[in-house]
N, C-alpha and C positions, 0 to 999 in steps of 0.2 A: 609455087616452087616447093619440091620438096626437097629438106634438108637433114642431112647425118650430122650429129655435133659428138665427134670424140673425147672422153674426157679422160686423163690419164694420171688424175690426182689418187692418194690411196686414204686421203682428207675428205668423208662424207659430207661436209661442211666447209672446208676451208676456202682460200682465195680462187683459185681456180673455178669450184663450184659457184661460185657468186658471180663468176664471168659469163658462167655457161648459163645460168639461169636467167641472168640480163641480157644476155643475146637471145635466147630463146624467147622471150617476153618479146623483145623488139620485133622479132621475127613472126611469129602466131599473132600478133599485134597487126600484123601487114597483112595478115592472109597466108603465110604460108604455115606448111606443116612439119614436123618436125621429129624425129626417131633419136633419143637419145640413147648411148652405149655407154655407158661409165667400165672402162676397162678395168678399172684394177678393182672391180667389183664383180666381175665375170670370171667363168672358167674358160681361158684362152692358153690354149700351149703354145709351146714355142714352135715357129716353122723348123722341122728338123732336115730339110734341103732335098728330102727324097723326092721331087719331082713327081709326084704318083697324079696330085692335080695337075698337070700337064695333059692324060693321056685318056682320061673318058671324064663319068657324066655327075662324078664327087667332085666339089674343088677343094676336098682336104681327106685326108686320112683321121684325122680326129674330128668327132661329134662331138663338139664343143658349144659354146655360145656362139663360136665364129658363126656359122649354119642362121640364127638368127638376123647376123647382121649383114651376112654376103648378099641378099635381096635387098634388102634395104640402102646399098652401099649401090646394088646396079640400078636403079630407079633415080637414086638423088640428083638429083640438080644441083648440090655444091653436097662439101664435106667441108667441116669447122674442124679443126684440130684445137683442143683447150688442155694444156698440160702446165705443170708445172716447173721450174729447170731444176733438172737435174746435172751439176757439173756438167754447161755449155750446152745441154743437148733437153729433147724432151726428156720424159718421163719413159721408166723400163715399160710400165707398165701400157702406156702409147703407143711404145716402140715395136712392141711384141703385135698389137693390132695389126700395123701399118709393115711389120714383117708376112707376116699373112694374108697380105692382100695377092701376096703372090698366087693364093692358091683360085683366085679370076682375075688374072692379070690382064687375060687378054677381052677381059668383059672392062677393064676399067680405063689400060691405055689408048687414048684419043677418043675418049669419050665427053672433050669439051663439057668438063662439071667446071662449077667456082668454086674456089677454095680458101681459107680463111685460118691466120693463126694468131690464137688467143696465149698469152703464157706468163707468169708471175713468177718471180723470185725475191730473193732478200737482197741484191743487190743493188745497189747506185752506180757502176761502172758501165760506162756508157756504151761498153764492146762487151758485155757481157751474154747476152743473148744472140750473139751474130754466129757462134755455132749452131745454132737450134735453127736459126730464119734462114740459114745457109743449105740446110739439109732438107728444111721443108719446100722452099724453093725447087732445090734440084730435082725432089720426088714431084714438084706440081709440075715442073717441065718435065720429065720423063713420062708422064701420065697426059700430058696433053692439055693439064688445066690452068684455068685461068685465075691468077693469083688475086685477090680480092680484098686482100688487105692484113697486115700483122698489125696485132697491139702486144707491145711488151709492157708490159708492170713492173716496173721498177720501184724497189721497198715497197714489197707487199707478200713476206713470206704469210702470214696469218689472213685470217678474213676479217681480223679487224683495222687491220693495214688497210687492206681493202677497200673497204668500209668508208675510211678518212679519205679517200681519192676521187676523182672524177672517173676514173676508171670504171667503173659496172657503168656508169652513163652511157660511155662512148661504146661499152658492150651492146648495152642497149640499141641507140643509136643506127649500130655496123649491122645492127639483126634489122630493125627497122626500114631503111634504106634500102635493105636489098628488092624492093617491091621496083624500086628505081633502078637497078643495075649496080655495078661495081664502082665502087668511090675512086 
C-alpha cells in the first residue's frame, strides 16, 4: 500500500511529529511505503478560487510544492492527516494543503483511498476535537473515502506530553495494522 501522511504542525519536533513518525514506523514495518509532506515546511499557496485547474492539463496556477505531492496524492491508497488543533479545527497550515486538493478534484473524488486522522492538542475537554473530526469526516465523504480511524491526543500540546502517553504506540500500532485493513 502506498501511503501520503500530511503533517500540518509548524513544530519540527513537536507532538504531532512523533505521531507521524510512529505511524510511519508501523506502517514501513508492514510493508508499506510511504511519502511524507510536512506542510508548514513547504511553499503551498493558498487556492485563490480562480478555477483555471478545472479546464486543461496544469492542476494549479502556481508551481509550488503542491506539483510534488498531486502524484503522489493520485497513486495513494490512504492519505493520514496529522495536525495539530488549532481552535476546533486542524492546522492553517493543513488546511491550505487540503484546500488545494481542489486543483485534482476530479482525480481524487471516488477514488475509494483510506484515510486516517492523527491530531493533538493541550486540551482535556472531551468535545474539543469534534470540530476538526467533523470536518475531516465530511471531506472523507465528499471524496469517497473510507475513514480508517481518528486518534485525538488529549493533553499533549508538547512532545514531551507526548512522550508520557500511550499515544505514539497506538500511532504505531493504526500504521502497523493497515497490512490487515481498517480497524
Amino acid at each position: 500500500m502506498h501511503i501520503v501522511v500530511l503533517t500540518g504542525s509548524p513544530h519540527k519536533n513537536g507532538a504531532t511529529a512523533l505521531l507521524a513518525d510512529n505511524f510511519i514506523d508501523g506502517a514501513t514495518s508492514a510493508g508499506n511505503t510511504v511519502f511524507r509532506f510536512d506542510a508548514a515546511f513547504e511553499c503551498v499557496h493558498p487556492c485563490i478560487g480562480c478555477d483555471t485547474c478545472q479546464g486543461g492539463a496544469n492542476p494549479c496556477v502556481f508551481q509550488d510544492d503542491m506539483q510534488r505531492l498531486y502524484p503522489e496524492l493520485k497513486k495513494a491508497d490512504m492519505v493520514v492527516f496529522v495536525s495539530p488543533l488549532y481552535y476546533h479545527s486542524m492546522s492553517s497550515q493543513i488546511r491550505m494543503v487540503i484546500d488545494r486538493f481542489h486543483g485534482i478534484n476530479n482525480d481524487l473524488v471516488g477514488s475509494k483511498k483510506r484515510t486516517m486522522l492523527f491530531m493533538s492538542g493541550a486540551s482535556v475537554v472531551p468535545t474539543v476535537f469534534d470540530g476538526a473530526i467533523k470536518t475531516y469526516r465530511e471531506t472523507a465523504k465528499y471524496l469517497g473515502w473510507q475513514d480508517c480511524g481518528v486518534l485525538p491526543c488529549f493533553h499533549c500540546k508538547t512532545r514531551e506530553d507526548m512522550e508520557r502517553t500511550n499515544y505514539p504506540a497506538e500511532a504505531f500500532k493504526m500504521g502497523r495494522i493497515l497490512v490487515d485493513g481498517p480497524r
